[in-house]
Residue frames as qw, qx, qy, qz and C-alpha x, y, z in Angstrom:
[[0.000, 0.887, 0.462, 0.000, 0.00, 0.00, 0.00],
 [0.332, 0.377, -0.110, 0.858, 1.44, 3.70, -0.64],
 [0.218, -0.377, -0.487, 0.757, 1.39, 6.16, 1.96],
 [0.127, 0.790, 0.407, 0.441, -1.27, 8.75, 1.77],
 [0.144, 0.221, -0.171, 0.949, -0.21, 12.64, 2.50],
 [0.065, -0.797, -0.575, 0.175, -1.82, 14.67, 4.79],
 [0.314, 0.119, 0.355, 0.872, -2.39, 17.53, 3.07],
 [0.294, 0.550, 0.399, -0.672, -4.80, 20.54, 3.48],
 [0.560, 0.418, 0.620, 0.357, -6.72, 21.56, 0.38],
 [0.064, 0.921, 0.381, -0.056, -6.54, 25.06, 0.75],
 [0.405, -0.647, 0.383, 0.520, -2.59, 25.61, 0.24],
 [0.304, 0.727, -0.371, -0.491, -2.69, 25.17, -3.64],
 [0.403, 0.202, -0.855, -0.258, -2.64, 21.34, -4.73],
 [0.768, -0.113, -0.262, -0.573, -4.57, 18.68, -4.58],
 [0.574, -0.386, 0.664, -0.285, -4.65, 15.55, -2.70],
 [0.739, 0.450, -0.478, -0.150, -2.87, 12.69, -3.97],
 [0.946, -0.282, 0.063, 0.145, -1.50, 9.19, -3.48],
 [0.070, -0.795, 0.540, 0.266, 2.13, 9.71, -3.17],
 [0.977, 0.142, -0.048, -0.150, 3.67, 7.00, -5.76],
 [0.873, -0.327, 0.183, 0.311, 6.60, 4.46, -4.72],
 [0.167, 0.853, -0.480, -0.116, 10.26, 5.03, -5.36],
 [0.461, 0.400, -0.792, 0.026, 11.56, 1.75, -6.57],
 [0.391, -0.052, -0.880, 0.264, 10.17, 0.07, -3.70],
 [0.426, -0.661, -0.568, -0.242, 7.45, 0.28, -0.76],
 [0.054, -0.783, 0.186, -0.591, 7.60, 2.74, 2.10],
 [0.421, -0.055, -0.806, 0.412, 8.35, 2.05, 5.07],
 [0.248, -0.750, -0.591, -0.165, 5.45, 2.86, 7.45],
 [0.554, -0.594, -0.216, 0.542, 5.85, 6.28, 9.49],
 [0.615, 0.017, 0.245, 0.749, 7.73, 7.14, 6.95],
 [0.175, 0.739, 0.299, 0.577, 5.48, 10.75, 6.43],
 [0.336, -0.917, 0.213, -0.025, 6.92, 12.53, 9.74],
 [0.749, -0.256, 0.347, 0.503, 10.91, 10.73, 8.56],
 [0.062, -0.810, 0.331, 0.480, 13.46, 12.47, 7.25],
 [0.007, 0.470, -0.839, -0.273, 14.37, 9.69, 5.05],
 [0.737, 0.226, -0.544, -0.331, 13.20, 6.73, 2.86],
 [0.652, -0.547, 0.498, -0.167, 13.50, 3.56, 4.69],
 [0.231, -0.351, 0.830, 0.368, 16.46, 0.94, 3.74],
 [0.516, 0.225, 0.808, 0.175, 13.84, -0.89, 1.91],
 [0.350, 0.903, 0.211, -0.130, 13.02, 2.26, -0.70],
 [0.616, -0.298, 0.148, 0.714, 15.39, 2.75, -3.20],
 [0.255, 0.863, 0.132, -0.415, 15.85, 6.24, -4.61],
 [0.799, 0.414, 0.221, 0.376, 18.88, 5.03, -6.75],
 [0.140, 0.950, -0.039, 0.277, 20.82, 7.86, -5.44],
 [0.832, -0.500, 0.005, 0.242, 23.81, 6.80, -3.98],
 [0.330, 0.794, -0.083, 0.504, 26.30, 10.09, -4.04],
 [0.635, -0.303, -0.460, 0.542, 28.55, 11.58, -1.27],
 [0.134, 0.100, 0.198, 0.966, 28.20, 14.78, -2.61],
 [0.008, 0.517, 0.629, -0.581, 25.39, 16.94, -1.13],
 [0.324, 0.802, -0.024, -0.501, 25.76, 19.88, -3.05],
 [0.706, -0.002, 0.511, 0.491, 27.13, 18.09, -6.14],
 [0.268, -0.110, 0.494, 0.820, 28.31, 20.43, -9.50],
 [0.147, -0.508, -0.603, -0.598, 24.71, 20.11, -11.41],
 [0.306, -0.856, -0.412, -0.066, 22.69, 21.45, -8.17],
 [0.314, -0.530, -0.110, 0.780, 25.49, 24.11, -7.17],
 [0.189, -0.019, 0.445, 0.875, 25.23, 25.33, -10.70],
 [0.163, -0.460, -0.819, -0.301, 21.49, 24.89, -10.96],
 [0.332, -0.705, -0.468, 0.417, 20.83, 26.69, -7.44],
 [0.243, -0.324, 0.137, 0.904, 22.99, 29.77, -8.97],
 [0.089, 0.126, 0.661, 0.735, 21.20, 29.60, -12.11],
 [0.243, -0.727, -0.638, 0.075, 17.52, 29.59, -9.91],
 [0.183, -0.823, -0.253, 0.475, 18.07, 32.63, -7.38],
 [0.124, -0.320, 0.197, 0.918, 19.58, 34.66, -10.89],
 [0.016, 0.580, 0.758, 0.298, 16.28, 34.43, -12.07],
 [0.319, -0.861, -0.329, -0.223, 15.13, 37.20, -9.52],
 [0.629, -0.258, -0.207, 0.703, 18.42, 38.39, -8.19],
 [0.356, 0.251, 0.088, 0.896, 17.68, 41.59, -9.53],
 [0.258, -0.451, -0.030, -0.854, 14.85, 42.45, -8.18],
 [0.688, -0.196, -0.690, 0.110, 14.88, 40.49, -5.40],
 [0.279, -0.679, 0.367, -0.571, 13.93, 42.55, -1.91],
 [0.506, -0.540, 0.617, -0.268, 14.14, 39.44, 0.93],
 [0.493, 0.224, -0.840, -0.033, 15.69, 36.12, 0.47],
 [0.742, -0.474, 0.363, -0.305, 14.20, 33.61, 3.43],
 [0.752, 0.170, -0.637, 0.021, 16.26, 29.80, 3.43],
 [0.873, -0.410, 0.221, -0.146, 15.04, 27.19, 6.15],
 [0.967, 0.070, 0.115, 0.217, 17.96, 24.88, 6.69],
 [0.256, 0.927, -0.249, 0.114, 21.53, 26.92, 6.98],
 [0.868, 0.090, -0.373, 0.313, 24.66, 25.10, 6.25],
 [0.639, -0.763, 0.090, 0.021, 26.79, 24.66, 8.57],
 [0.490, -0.473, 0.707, 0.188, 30.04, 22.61, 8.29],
 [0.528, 0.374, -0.637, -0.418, 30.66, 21.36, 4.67],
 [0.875, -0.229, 0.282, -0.320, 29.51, 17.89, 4.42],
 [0.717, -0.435, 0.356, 0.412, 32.24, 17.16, 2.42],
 [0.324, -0.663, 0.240, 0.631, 35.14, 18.43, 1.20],
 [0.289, 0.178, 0.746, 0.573, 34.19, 17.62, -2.72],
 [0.141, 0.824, 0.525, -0.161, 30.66, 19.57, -2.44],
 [0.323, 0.488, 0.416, 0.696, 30.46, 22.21, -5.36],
 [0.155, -0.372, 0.112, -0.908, 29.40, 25.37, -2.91],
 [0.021, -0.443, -0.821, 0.358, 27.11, 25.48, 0.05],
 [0.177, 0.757, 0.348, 0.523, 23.93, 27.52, -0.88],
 [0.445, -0.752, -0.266, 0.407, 24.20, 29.86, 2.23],
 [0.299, -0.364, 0.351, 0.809, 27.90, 31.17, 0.77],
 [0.356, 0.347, 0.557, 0.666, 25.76, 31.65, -2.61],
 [0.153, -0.857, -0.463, -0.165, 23.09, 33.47, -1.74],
 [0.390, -0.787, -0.082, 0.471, 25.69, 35.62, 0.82],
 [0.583, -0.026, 0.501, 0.639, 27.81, 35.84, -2.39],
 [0.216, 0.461, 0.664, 0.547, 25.40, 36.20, -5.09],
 [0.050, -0.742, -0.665, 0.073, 22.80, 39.21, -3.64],
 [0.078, 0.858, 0.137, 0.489, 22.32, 42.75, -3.80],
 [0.281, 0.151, -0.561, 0.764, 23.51, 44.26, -0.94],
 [0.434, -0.107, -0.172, -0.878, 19.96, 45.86, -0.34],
 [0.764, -0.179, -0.431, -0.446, 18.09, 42.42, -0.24],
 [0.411, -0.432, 0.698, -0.395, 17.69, 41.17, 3.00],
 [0.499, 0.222, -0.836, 0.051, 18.56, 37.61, 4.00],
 [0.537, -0.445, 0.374, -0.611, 17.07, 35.75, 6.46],
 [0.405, 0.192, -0.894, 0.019, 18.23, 32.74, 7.55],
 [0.796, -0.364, 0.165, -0.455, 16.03, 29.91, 10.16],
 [0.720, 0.135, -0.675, 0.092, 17.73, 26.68, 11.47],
 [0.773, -0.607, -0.163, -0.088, 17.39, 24.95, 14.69],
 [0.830, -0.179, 0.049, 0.525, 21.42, 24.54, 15.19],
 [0.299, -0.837, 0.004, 0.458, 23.43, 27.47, 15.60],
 [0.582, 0.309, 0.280, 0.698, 24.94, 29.05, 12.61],
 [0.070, -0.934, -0.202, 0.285, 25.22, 32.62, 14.02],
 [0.398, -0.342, 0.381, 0.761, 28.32, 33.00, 12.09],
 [0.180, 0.602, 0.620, 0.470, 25.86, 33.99, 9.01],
 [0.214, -0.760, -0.480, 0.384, 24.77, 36.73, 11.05],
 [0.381, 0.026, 0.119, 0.917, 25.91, 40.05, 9.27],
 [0.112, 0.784, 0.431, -0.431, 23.26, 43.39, 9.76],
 [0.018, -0.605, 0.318, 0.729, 25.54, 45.77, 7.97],
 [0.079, -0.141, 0.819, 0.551, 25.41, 43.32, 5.00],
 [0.731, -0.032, 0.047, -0.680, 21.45, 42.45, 5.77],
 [0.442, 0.161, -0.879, 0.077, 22.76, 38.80, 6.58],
 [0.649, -0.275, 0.393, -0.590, 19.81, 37.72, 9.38],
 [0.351, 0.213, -0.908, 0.086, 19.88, 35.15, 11.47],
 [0.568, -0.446, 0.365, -0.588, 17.50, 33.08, 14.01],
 [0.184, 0.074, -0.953, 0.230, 18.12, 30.07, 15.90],
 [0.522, 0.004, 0.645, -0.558, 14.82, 28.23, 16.47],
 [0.408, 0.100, 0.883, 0.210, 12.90, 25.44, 14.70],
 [0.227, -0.176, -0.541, -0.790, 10.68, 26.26, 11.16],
 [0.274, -0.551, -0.747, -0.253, 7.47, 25.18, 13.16],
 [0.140, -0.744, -0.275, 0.592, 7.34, 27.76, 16.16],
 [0.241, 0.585, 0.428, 0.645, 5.89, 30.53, 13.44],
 [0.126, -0.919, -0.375, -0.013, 5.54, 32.83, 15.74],
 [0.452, -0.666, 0.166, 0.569, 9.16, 33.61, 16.46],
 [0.498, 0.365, 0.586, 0.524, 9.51, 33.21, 12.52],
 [0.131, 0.807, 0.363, 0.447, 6.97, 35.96, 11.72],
 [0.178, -0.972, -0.059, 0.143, 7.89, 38.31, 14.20],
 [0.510, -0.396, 0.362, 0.672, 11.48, 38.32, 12.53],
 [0.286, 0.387, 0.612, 0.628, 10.13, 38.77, 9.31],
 [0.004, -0.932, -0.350, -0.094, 7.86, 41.77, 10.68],
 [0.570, -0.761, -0.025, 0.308, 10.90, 42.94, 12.61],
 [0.642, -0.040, 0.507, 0.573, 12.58, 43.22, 9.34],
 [0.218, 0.395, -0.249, -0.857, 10.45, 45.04, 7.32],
 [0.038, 0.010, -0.928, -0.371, 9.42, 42.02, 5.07],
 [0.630, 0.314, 0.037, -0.709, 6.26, 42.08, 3.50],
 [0.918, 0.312, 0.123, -0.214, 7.12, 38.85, 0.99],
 [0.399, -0.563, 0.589, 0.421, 10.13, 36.96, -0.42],
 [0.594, 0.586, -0.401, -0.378, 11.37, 37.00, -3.88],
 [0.553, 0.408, -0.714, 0.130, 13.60, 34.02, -3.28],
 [0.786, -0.398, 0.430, -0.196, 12.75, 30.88, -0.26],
 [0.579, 0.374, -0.722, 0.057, 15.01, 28.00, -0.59],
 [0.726, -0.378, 0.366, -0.442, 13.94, 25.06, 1.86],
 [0.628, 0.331, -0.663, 0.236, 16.53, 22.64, 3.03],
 [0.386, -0.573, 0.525, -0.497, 15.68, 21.79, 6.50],
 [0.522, -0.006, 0.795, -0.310, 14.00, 18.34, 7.90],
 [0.234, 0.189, -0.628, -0.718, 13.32, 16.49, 4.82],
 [0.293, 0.421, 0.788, -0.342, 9.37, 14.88, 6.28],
 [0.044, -0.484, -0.624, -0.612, 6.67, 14.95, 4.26],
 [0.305, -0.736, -0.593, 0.118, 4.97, 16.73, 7.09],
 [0.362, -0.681, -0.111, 0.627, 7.42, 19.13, 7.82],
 [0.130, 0.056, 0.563, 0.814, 7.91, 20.24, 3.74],
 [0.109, -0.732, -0.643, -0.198, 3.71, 20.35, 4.03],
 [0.426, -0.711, -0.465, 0.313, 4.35, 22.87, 7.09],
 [0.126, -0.532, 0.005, 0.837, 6.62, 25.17, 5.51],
 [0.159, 0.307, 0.640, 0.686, 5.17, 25.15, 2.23],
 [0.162, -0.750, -0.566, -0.300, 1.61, 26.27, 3.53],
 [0.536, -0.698, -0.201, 0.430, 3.32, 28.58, 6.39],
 [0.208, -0.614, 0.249, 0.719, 6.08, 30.53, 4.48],
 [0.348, 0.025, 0.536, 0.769, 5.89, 29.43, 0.72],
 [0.118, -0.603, -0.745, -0.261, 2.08, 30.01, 0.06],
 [0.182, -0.814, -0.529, 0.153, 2.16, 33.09, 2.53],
 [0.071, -0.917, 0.170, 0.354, 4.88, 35.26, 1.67],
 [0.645, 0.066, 0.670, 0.362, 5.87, 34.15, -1.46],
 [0.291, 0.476, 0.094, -0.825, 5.87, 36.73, -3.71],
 [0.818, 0.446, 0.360, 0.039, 4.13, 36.29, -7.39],
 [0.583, 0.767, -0.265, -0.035, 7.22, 37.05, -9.03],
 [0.423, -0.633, 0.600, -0.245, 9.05, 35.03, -6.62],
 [0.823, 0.114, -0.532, -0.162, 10.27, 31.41, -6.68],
 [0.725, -0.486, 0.445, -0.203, 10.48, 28.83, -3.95],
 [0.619, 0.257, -0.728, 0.145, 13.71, 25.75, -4.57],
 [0.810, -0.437, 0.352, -0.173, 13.87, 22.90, -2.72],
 [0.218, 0.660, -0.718, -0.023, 16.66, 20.60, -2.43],
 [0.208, -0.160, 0.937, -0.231, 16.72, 16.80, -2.14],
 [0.665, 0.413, -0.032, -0.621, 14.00, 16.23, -4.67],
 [0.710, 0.281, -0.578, -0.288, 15.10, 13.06, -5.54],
 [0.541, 0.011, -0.782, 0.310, 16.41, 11.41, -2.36],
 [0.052, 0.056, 0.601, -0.795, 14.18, 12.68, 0.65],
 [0.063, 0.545, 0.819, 0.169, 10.24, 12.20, 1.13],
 [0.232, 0.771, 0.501, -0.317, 8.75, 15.25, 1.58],
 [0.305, 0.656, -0.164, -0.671, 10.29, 17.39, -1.17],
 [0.060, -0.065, -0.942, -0.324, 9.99, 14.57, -3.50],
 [0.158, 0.478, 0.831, -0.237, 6.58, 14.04, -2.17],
 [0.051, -0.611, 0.045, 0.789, 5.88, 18.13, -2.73],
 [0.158, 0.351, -0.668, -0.637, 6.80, 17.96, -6.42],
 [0.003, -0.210, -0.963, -0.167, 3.84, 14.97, -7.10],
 [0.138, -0.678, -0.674, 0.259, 1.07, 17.11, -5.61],
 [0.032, 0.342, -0.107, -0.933, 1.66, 21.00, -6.81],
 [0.442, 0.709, 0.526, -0.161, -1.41, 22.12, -8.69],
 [0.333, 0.256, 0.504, 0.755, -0.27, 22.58, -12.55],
 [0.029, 0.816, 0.565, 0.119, -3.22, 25.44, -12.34],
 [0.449, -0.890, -0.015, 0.085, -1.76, 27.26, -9.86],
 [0.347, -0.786, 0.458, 0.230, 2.18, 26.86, -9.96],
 [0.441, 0.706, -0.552, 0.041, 5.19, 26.32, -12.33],
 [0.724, -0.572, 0.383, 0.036, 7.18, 23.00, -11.05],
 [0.669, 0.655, -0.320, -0.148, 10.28, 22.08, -12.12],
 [0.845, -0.439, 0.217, 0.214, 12.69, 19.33, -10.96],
 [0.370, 0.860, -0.351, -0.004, 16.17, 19.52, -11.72],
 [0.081, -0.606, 0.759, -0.224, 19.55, 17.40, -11.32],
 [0.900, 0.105, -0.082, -0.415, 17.86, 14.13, -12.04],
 [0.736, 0.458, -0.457, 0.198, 19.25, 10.59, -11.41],
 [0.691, -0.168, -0.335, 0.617, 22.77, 9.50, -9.02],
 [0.156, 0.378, -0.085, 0.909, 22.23, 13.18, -7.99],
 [0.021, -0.299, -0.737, 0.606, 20.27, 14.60, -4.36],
 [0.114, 0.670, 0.633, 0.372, 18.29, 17.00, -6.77],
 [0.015, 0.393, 0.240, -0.888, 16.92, 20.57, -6.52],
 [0.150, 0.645, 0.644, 0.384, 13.33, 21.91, -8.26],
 [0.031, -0.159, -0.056, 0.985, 12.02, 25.14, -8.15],
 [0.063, 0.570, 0.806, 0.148, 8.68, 26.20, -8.12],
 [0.104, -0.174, -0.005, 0.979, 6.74, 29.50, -9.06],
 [0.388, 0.592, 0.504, -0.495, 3.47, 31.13, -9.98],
 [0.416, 0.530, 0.476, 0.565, 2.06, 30.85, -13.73]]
């Protein structure tokens, strides 16, 4: 039997069976970071950020770099995972932006070293589901909507449900675009991508294959 998503209907896609990846889920498996051993995704890389999704991720956030006022990304690297990885997206995004466009990083694990005001580098230490401390940073900013979300935290199908309908769906702008990473080897942005409403949003997967993946998604 395939897991079924829980999924409101009122966040922009429809309810759907999610369909196997080479093999049967493993029960639970919609509040797990991970497939279980008996699901293969056929992805079997050391490389996190490998070459096609560093290049890809650049190639996303210059879509809207120019007119890009606030940048949110759930999930801020920390320590390279290793020493072969093609960029981490943090350094791009700290790299790649206006000066002007504020940043705002979220991640449960300390990475205050991101922290820069002068630059508009924000930081908060606390977990994507307490939304209240979220939103009052984002009010406390100024932020009205982000051109650019990039969500790389807990890869659950529950917890991808939670920020999708929480940050992507609410302050998303409509020239904006939301990437996720791990679109081929993690259930819930894998899951995500099966269930967007073609009506409603642009999806695209990218980095396909022996590769973690990365998609982007955007309003027609």
């Amino acid at each position: 039997m395939k897991k079924e998503m829980k999924i409101s209907e009122t966040i922009g896609y429809h309810y759907k069976i999610i369909p196997g990846l080479c093999g049967k889920p493993t029960v639970g498996w919609d509040d797990a970071d991970a497939f279980g051993p008996n699901v293969d995704t056929e992805v079997d890389t050391h490389l996190h950020f490998t070459p096609c999704v560093a290049q890809t991720f650049q190639d996303i956030f210059s879509r809207v770099k120019n007119n890009c006022s606030a940048i949110l990304e759930i999930g801020v690297w920390g320590d390279p995972h290793h020493e072969d990885n093609a960029g981490r997206s943090t350094e791009f995004l700290r790299d790649m932006k206006n000066k002007d466009t504020i940043y705002l990083g979220i991640d449960n694990q300390d990475r205050s070293h991101v922290h820069d005001p002068e630059n508009n580098m924000n930081f908060l230490q606390c977990d994507s589901t307490d939304k209240d401390a979220v939103n009052k940073e984002i009010k406390n900013l100024g932020i009205d909507e982000f051109d650019f979300i990039f969500i790389d935290g807990f890869h659950s199908i529950n917890m991808v449900l939670w920020e999708w309908e929480h940050y992507v769906v609410r302050y998303l702008s409509k020239q904006g675009i939301a990437a996720f990473h791990d679109t081929n080897s993690h259930p819930g942005p894998y899951a995500l991508f099966e269930v967007i409403d073609p009506t409603i949003f642009v999806a695209e997967k990218y980095c396909l294959g022996n590769d973690y993946g990365i998609g982007a998604i955007w309003y027609k």
